[in-house]
N, C-alpha and C positions, 0 to 999 in steps of 0.2 A: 545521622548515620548515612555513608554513602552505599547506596546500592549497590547489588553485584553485578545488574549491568551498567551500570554509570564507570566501574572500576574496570570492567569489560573492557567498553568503548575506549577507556584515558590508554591502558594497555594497546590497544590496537593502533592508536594513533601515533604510540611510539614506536611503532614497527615493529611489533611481537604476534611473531607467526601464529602461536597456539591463541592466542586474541583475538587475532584478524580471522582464524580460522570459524571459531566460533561465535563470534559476532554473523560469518556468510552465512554458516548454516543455520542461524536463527532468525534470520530472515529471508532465506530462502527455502524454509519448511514450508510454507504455503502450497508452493510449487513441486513437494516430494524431491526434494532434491538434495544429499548429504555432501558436500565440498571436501576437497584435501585439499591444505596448503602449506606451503615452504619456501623460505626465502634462500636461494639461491645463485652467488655469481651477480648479487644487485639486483636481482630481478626477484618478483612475488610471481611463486608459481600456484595457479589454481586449476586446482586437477576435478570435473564434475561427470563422474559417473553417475551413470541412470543405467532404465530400463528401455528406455526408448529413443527416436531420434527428440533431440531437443532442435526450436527455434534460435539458430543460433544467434541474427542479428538481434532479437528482440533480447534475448538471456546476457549475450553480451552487452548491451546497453542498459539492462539491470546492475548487473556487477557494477560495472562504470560509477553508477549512481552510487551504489552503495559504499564504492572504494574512496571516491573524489572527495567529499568532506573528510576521510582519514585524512588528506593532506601528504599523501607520503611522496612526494617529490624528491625525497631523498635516493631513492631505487631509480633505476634505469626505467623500469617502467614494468609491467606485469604480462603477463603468458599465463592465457586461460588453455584449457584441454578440454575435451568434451569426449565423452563415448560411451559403450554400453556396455555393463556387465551382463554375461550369459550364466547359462545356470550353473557352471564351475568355476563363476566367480573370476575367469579368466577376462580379464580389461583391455581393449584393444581400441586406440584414439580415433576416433572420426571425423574429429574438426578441431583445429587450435584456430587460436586468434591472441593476436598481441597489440597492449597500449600499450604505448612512450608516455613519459616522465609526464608530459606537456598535456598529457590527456586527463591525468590524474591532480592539476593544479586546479585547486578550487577559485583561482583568481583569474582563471579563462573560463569562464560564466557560459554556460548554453544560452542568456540573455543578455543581452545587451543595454537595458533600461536599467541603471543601477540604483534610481531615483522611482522604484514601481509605483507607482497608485494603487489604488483600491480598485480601480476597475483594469487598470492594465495586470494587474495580479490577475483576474478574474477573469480576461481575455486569456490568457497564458495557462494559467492554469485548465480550462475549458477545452483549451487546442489539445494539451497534453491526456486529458483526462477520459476524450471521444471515443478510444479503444481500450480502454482500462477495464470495462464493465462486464463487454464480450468477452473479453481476455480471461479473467478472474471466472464469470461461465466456462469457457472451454476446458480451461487448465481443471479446476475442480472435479467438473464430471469426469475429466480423464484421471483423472488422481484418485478419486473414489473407486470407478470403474477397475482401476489396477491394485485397489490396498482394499477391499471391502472390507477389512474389520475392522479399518481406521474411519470407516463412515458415522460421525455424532449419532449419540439418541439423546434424550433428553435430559437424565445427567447428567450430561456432559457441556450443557450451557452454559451456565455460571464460569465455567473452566476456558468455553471458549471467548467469554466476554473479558474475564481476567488475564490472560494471557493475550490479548492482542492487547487492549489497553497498558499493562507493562511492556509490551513491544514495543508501543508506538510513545509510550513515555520514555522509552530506553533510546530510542532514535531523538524525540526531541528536544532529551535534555543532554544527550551523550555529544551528540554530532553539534549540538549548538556552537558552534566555535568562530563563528564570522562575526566582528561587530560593527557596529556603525550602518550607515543606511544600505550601503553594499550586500547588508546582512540579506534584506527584503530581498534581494534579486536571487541570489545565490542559495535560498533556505526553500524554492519550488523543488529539485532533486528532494529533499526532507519533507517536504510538504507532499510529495507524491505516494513517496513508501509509506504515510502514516495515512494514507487516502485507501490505497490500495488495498494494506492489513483491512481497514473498516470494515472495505467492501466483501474481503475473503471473510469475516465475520460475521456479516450480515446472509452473507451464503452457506457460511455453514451454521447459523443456526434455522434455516429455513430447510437442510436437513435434517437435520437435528426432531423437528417436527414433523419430519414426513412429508417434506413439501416440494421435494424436487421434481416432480412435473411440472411444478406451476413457475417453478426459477428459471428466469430468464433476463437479460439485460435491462430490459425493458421494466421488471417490476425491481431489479437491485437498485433502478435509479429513483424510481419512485419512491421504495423505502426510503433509501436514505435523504432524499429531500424532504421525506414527512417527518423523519429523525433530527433534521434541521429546524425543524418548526413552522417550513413551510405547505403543510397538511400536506393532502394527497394531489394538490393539482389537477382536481376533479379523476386523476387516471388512477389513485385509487379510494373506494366508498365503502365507507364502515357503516353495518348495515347488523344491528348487534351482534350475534357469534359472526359472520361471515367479514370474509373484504370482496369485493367487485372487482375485481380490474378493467376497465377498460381498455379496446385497442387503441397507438398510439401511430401513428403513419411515420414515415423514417424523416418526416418534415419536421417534425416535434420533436423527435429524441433528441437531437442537439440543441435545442432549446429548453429542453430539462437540465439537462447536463448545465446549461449556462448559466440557470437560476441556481444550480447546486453550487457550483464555480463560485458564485459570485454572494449567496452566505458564509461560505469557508475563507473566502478573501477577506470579508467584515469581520470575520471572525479570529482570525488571522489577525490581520491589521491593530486590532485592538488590543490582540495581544505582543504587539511586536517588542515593548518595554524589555521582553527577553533576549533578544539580538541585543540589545544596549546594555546588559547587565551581566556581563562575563559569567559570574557564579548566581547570585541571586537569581539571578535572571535563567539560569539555566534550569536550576528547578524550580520555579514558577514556568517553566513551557514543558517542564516534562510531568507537572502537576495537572498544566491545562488539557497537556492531551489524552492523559489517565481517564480524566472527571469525560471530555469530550467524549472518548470510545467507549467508553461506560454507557454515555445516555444514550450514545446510539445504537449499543447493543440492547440498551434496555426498550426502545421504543422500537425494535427488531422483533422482540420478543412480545412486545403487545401486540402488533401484527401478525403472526407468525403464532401466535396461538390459536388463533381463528381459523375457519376455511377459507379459505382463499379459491375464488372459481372468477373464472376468466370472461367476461361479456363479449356479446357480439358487434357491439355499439362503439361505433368509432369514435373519439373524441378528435373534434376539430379543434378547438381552443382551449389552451390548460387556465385552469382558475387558479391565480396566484394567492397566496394570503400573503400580505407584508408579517414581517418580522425584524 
């Protein structure tokens, strides 16, 4: 049976407004954000009201991401809007920005190495990944801070574990569309939005617990490298009910980040058989990344039941576990 977002995706890629609409704003829920779109005159118009000013270069380079595996080079190119709704609902633009056809071709690759390795994946991926963590902090706490009664309790984990895992298996069996080795270079955009979700689930269910004091960049990347199998990298100690975090110096955090990079490239890598596999292949990588957001929600959740209290103790050198 094909899913309804696998059906989603095929839709949107034929250029079907009410598609492409609801494909943005399913992946740009994280971020509080509801989309309008309409294709008009050859152009895809996307209209993104909010409450607030948004980051425009950063949200436009989102979309980007999210638009360019559609493939739709058939349009002129797209016109984003941005602005704020006031409290009569009255909408008034703030910022537009517009890509050409040329922006939107997935065969003008943001990288150049169309032959990646396992460790040039891993490079790359790393460079990209260095502000993802902070990002995912800011936005969240402002998104709670403006919706409080969209803030998780604990009910509601299961729900956010399942729902980012069908996201991110919607993204990596829908958009799977590049084949051949070309595929590796051009599937980091894919590879980012299925990183990002994680990390926005690994945040919100450290609300979800009651733990947003202790959330910070610094322990999202720890999770998720202990979610990878690469335990706590001595920064964080399971110590029965509790976790320890230690402090990490801004020398290390991109060294975290690199080991994180660089299991998701092996991980990655191993399963690349699905860029080679048009259909088969497309759901075995939207299988893989189900099963993947799952465990890391699930070893999210084993952390995140605990206390979590912050040490004063610096750690110089992280302790790696191979995996």
């Amino acid at each position: 049976m094909i899913s309804p977002q696998v059906n989603l995706l095929s839709n949107a890629k034929k250029g079907d407004a009410y598609a492409i609409n609801q494909l943005i704003n399913y992946l740009l829920e994280p971020k509080g954000i509801t989309s309008e779109v309409k294709i008009e005159g050859g152009y895809l118009h996307l209209i993104l009201p909010s409450r607030e000013a948004l980051d425009l270069e950063q949200l436009t380079s989102y979309i980007k991401t999210v638009l360019k595996p559609l493939n739709l080079t058939r349009l002129k190119g797209a016109k984003i809007r941005g602005g704020y709704r006031n409290k009569n609902q009255k909408e008034f633009a703030v910022w537009s920005w517009e890509l050409s056809s040329l922006e939107l071709d997935w065969s003008i690759n943001d990288f150049d190495d169309k032959n990646l390795s396992e460790e040039g994946l891993q490079e790359k991926l790393a460079r990209k990944m260095i502000g993802l963590f902070e990002s995912v902090v800011e936005e969240r706490k402002k998104y709670y801070k403006n919706n409080p009664s969209k803030i998780p309790r604990l009910k509601d984990i299961q729900s956010i574990i399942s729902g980012n895992a069908n996201k991110n298996s919607a993204i990596s069996g829908g958009l799977n569309i590049i084949p051949g080795p070309i595929g590796v270079a051009a599937a980091i955009p894919e590879i980012l939005l299925v990183i990002r979700n994680q990390i926005v689930m690994i945040y919100d269910i450290g609300i979800a617990y009651g733990q947003e004091k202790a959330l910070s960049k610094e322990l999202l990347v720890a999770v998720f490298a202990y979610a990878l199998g690469r335990g706590g990298l001595g920064v964080l100690i399971v110590q029965g009910g509790k976790v320890l975090v230690k402090q990490i110096s801004a020398r290390l955090f991109p060294k975290i980040v690199q080991i994180v990079a660089g299991r998701l490239a092996q991980r990655f890598v191993s399963s690349m058989v699905g860029k080679w596999l048009p259909v088969v292949g497309a759901a075995a990588m939207a299988t893989w990344s189900n099963i993947a957001t799952r465990e890391i929600g699930r070893k999210a959740v084993e952390l995140f039941e605990k206390k979590i209290e912050y040490s004063s103790e610096f750690l110089e050198e992280l302790d790696v576990i191979e995996a």
